[in-house]
C-alpha positions as CSV (number, residue, x, y, z in Angstrom):
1,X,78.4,73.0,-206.9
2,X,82.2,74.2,-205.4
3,X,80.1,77.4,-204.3
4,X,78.8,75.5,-201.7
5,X,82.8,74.1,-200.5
6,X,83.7,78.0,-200.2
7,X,80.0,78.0,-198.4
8,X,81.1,75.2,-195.8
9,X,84.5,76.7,-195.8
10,X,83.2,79.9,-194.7
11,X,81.1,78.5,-191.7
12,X,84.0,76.1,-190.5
13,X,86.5,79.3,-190.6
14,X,83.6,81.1,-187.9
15,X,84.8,77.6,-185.6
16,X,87.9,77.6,-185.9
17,X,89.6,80.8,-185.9
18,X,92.9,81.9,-188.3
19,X,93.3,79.0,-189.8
20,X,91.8,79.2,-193.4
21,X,94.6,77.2,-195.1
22,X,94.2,74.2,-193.2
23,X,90.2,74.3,-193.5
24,X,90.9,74.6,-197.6
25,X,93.4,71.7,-197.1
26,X,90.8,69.7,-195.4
27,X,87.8,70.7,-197.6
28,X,90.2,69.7,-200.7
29,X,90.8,66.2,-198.8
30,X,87.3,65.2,-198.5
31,X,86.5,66.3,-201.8
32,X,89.1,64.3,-203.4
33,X,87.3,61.2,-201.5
34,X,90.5,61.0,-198.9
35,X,91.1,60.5,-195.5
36,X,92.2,62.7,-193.1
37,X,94.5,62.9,-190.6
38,X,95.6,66.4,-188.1
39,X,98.7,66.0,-185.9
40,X,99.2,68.7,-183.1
41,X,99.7,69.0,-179.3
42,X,96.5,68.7,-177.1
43,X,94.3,71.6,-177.3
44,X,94.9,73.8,-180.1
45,X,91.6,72.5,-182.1
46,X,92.1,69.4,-184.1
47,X,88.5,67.5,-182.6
48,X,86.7,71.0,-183.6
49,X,87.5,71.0,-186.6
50,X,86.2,67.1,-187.5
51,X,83.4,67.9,-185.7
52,X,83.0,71.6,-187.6
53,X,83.4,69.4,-191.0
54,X,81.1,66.8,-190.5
55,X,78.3,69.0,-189.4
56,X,78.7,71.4,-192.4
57,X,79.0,68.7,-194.9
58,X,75.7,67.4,-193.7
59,X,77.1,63.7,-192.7
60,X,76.7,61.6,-190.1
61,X,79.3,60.8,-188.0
62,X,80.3,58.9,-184.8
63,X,83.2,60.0,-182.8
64,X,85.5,56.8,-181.1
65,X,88.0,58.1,-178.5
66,X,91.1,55.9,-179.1
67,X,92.4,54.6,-175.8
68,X,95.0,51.6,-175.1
69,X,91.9,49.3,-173.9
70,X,90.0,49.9,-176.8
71,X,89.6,46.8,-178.8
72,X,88.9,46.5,-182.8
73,X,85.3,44.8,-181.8
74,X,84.9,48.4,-180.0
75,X,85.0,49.4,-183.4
76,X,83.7,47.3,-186.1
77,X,81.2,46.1,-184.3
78,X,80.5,42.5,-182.7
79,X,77.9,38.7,-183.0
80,X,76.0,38.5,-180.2
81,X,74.0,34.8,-179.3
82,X,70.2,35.8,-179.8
83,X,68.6,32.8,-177.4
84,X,65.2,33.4,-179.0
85,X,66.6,33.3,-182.7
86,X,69.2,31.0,-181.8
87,X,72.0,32.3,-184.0
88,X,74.3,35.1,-183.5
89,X,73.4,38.6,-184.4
90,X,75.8,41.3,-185.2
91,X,75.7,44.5,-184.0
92,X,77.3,46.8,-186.4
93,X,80.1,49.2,-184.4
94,X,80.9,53.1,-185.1
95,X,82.6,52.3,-188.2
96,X,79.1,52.2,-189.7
97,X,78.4,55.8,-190.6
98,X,79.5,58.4,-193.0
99,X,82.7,60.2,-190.9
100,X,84.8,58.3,-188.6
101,X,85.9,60.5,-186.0
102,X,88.9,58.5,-184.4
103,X,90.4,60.9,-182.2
104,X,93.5,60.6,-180.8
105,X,94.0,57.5,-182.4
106,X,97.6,56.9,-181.8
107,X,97.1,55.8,-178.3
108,X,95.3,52.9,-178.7
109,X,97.2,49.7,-179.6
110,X,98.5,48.4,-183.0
111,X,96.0,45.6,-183.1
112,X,93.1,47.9,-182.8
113,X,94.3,51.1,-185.0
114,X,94.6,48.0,-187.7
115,X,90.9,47.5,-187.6
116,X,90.6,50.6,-190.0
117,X,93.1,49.2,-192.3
118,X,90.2,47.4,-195.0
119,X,87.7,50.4,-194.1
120,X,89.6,53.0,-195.3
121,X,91.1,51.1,-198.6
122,X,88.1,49.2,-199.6
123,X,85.5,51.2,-197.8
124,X,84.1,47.9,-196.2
125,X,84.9,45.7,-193.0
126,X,85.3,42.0,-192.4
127,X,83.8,40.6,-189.2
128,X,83.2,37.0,-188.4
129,X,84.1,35.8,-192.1
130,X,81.7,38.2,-193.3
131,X,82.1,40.9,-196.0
132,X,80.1,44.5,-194.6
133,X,79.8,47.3,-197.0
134,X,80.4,50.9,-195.2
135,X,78.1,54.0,-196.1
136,X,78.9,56.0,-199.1
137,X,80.5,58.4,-198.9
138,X,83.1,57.4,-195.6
139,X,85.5,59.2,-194.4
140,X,88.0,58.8,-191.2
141,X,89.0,62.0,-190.1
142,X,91.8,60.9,-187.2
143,X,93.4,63.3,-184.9
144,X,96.6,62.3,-183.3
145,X,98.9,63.6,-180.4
146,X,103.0,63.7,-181.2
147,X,104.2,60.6,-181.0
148,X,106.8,61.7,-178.2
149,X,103.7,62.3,-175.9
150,X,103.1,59.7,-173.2
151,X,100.5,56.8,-173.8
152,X,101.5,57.4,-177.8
153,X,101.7,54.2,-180.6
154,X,103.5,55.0,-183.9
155,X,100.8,54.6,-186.6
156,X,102.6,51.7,-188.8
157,X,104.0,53.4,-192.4
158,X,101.0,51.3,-194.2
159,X,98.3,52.9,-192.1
160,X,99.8,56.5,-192.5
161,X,99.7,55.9,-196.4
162,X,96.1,55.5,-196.5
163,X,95.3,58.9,-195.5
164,X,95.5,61.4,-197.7
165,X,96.7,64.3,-196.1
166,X,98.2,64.9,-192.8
167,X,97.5,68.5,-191.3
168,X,98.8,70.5,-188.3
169,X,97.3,73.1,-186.9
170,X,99.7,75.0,-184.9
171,X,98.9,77.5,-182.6
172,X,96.9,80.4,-183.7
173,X,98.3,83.8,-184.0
174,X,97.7,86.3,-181.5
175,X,94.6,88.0,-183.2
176,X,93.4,84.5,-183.6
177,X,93.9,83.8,-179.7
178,X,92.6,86.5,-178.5
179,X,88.7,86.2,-181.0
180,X,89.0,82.5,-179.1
181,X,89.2,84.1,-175.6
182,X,86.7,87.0,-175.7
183,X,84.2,85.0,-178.1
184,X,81.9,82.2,-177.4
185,X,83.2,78.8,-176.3
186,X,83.3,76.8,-179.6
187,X,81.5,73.8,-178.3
188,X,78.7,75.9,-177.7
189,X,79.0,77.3,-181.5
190,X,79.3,73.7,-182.7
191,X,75.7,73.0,-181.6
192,X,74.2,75.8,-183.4
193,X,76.3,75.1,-186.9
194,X,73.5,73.7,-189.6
195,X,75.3,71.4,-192.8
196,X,76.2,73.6,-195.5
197,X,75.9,71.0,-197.9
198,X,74.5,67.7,-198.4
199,X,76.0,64.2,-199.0
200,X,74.4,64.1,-202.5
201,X,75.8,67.0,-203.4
202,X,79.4,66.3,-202.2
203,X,79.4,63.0,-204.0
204,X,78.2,65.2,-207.4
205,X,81.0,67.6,-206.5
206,X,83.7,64.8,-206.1
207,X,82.3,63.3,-209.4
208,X,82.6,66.3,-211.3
209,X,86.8,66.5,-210.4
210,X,87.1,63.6,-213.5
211,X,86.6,66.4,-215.2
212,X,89.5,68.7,-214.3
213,X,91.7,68.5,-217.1
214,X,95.2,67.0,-216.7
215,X,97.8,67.1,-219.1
216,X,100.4,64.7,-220.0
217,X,103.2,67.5,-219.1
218,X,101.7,67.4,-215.9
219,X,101.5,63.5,-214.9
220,X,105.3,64.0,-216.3
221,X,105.7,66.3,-213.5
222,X,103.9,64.1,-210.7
223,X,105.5,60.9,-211.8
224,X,108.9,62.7,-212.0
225,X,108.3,63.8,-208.1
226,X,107.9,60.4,-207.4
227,X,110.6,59.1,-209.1
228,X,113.1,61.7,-207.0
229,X,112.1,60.7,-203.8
230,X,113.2,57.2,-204.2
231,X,116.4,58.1,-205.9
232,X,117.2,61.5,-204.1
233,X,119.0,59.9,-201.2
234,X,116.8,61.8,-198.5
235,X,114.1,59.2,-197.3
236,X,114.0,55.8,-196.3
237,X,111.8,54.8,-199.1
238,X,109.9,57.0,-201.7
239,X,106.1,58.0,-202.7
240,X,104.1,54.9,-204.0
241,X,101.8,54.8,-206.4
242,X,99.2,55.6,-204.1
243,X,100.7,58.4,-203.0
244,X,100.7,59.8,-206.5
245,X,97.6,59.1,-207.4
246,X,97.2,61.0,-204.2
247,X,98.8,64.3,-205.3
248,X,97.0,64.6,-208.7
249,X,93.1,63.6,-207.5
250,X,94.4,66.6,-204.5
251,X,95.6,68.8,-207.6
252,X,92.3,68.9,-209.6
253,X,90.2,69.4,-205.7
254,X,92.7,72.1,-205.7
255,X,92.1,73.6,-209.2
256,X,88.3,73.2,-208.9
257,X,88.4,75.4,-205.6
258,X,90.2,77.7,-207.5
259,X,87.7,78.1,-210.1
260,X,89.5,76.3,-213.0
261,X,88.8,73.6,-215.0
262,X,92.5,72.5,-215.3
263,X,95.5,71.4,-213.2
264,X,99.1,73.7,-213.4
265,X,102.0,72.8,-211.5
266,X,101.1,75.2,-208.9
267,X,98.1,73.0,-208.0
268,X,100.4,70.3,-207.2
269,X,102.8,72.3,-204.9
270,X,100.0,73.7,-203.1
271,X,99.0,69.9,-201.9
272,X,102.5,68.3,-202.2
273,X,103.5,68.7,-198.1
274,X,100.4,67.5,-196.3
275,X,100.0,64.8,-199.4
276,X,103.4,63.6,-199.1
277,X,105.0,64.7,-195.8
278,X,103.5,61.5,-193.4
279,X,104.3,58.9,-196.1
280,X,107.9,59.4,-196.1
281,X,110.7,58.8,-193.7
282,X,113.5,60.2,-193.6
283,X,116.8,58.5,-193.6
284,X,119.1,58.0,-190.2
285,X,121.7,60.2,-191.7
286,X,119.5,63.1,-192.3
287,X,116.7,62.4,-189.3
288,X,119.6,64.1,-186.5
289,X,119.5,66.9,-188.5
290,X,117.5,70.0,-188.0
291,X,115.1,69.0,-191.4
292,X,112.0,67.5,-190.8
293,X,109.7,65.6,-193.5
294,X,108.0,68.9,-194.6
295,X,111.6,70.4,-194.6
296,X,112.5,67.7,-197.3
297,X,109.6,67.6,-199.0
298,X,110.6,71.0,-199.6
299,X,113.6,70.4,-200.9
300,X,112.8,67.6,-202.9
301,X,110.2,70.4,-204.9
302,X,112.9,72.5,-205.8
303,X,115.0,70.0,-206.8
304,X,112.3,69.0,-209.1
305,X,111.8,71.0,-212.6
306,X,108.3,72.0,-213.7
């Protein structure tokens, strides 16, 4: 069954080019039922590589483009008055489908970036007073410009919990660069991709990680991660339970990629920076300093004993 990850893995890498760590980040997210979220500047690949995913992965997905007019009803969907029927009909929005692509999601508003809030917690919406199960599985896969870029909202620190992971691209070596300027334009390779994988078989694949074995030693080790970054004096406030939880369903995606049937603390700091890094702030008398979040997530590992 995690043959055909490595299988979707290999067909995303052909799409985007010199970044196999961050495809096996994002493979691990989805297959630990999380959401996802990639944070770069414009133009180094982030809405290529949702789309890349959802096609291998065999889903459907609908793709919002996040603008400051947008409003949640863009989204969720809205009642319209039927005359003939004489009642209101509702006309289910993109949110109905299997992957949310919400891309650059940090420039529309507060109000509307809110209307994911009970979709990706409870994987169901509330319209109208009126309860709406989402397909299984769903997934928002959000791409978002640096928050110092004009037109930008801060996604609120509740929001940013419910993702799973936060990626970055970066820009791609110079190897990398140049495949991208002598080769084919990756749109173009986007419409030829075929899914890798189907949904049934990602939800069989995501069942079979209750099975990766985790010791007590090891929740030890997560729970004493979480307990140092609310006591180690280096972030506003510290992981939550969620965000635990988090790490070790991340861990045993991790370990099953790698072929094993068990977690080991190396599992854990594979996953811990794009797990933990977007959840946690850090405080005014370290944020002038030269240390960002994956800086001090850093830290806080090391300070941590296996």
């Amino acid at each position: 069954m995690f043959a055909k990850i490595h299988a979707v893995a290999q067909q995303v890498n052909q799409i985007v080019v010199g970044k196999q760590l961050q495809v096996r980040q994002a493979l691990v997210c989805l297959l630990a039922g999380g959401h996802l979220l990639i944070e770069d500047v414009p133009g180094v690949g982030k809405t290529t590589l949702a789309h890349a995913l959802a096609i291998s992965l065999g889903l459907k997905f609908n793709r919002v483009q996040f603008t400051s007019d947008l409003l949640p009803a863009d989204v969720v969907g809205i009642s319209i008055f039927d005359r003939e029927k004489n009642s209101f009909i509702f006309h289910p929005g993109p949110i109905f489908t299997q992957v949310l692509l919400a891309d650059e999601i940090n420039r529309a508003t507060p109000k509307t970036q809110s209307a994911l809030l009970e979709a990706m917690e409870e994987r169901q919406t509330t319209a109208d007073g009126i309860t709406r199960e989402l397909p299984h599985p769903f997934f928002v896969i959000a791409t978002q410009n640096p928050t110092h870029q004009i037109g930008t909202f801060q996604l609120p620190e509740s929001q940013l919990d419910r993702f799973l992971m936060c990626l970055s691209l970066g820009y791609p070596d110079a190897a990398a660069e140049r495949a991208l300027l002598l080769g084919e334009d990756r749109r173009a390779l986007l419409k030829t991709l075929k899914a890798a994988m189907l949904p049934d078989e990602l939800l069989a694949a995501q069942g079979l990680l209750k099975k990766i074995h985790t010791s007590p030693a090891l929740i030890d080790y997560v729970q004493a991660l979480a307990q140092a970054s609310r006591t180690s004096g280096l972030f506003a406030e510290g992981l939550s339970p969620r965000a635990a939880i988090a790490i070790l369903q991340s861990a045993r995606a991790w370990a099953a990629l790698e072929g094993r049937d068990h977690v080991i603390p190396e599992d854990i700091q594979a996953i811990l920076i794009p797990v933990t890094a977007h959840r946690l702030r850090p405080l005014k008398s370290t944020a002038g300093t030269a240390m960002g979040s994956r800086d001090l997530v850093l830290q806080l590992m090391k300070s941590v004993a296996v």
